[in-house]
C-alpha positions in Angstrom: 0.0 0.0 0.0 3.3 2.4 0.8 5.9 3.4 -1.9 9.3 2.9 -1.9 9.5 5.9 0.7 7.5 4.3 3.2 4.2 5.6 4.5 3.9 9.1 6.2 2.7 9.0 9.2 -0.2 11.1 9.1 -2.0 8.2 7.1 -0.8 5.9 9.2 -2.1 8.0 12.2 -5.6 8.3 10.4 -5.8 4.4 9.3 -5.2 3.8 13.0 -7.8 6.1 14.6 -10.2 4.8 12.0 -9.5 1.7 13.1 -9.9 2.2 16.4 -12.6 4.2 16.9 -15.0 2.6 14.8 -16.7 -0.5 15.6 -16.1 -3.2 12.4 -20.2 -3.6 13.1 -23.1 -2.1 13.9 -26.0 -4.3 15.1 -24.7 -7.4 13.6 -24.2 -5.8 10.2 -21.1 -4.7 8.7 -19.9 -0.7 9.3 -20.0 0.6 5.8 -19.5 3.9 7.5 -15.8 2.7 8.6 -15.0 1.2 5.1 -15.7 4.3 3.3 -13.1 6.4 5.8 -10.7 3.5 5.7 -10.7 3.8 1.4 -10.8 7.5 1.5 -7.7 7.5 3.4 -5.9 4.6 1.3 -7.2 6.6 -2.2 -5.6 9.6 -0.5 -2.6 7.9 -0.3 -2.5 6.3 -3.8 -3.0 9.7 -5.1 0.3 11.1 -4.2 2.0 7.8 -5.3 1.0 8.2 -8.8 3.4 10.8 -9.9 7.2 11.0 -8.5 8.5 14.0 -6.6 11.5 15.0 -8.5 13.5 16.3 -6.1 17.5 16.6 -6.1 19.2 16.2 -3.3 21.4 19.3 -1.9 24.9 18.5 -1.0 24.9 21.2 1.4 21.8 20.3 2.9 23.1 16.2 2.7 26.1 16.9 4.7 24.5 18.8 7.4 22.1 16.3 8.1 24.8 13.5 7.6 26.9 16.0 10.3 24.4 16.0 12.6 25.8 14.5 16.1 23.6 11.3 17.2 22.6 10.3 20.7 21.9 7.2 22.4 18.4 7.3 24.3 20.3 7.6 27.9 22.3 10.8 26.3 18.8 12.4 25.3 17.3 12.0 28.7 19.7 13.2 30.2 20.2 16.3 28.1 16.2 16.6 28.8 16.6 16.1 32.7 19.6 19.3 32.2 17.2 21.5 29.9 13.8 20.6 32.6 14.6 19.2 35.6 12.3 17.0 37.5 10.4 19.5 39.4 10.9 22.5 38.3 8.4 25.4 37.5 8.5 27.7 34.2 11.1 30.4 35.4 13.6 28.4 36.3 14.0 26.0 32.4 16.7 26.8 30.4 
C-alpha cells in the first residue's frame, strides 16, 4: 500500500484512529460507514503515489544532516533532565 519511501505517518495516524474508533459492526451488520473512511484514506494515499516527486538532493543540505551529532536514548534523557529538571516550574528551564 506504501511506496518505496514508506508511508507518512499522518495516514498511518488516520488508518489507526479509524480503526480504532469505529466499531467493524453495527447491530450485527457490517460498518459501511468505517470502510468508506478507511478507502478514503488509502485513495488519499494512492494519489500522491501516482506521480514522482523530482527532487534533487542538496549536497549542502546532505552533509549537514549526515553531520548532525547522534545520541543514544540515555544521552537524550539526560540532556532533557539538564534543559527541565524533574520538578521545576517555568522560570527556572533553560
Amino acid at each position: 500500500m506504501c511506496g518505496d519511501g514508506g508511508c507518512s505517518g499522518v495516514y498511518l495516524k488516520d488508518l489507526t484512529f479509524i480503526e480504532d474508533g469505529n466499531p467493524d459492526t453495527l447491530s450485527g451488520l457490517i460498518n459501511f460507514g468505517k470502510r468508506t473512511l478507511l478507502y478514503k484514506a488509502i485513495a488519499d494515499m494512492q494519489q500522491y503515489q501516482l506521480k514522482p516527486y523530482p527532487f534533487r538532493p542538496d549536497p549542502e543540505l546532505v552533509a549537514l544532516i549526515h553531520d548532525i551529532p547522534k545520541y543514544d536514548e540515555n544521552e537524550l534523557y539526560n540532556v532533557s533532565l539538564e534543559r527541565e529538571p524533574r520538578g521545576a516550574d517555568k522560570s527556572s528551564i533553560i
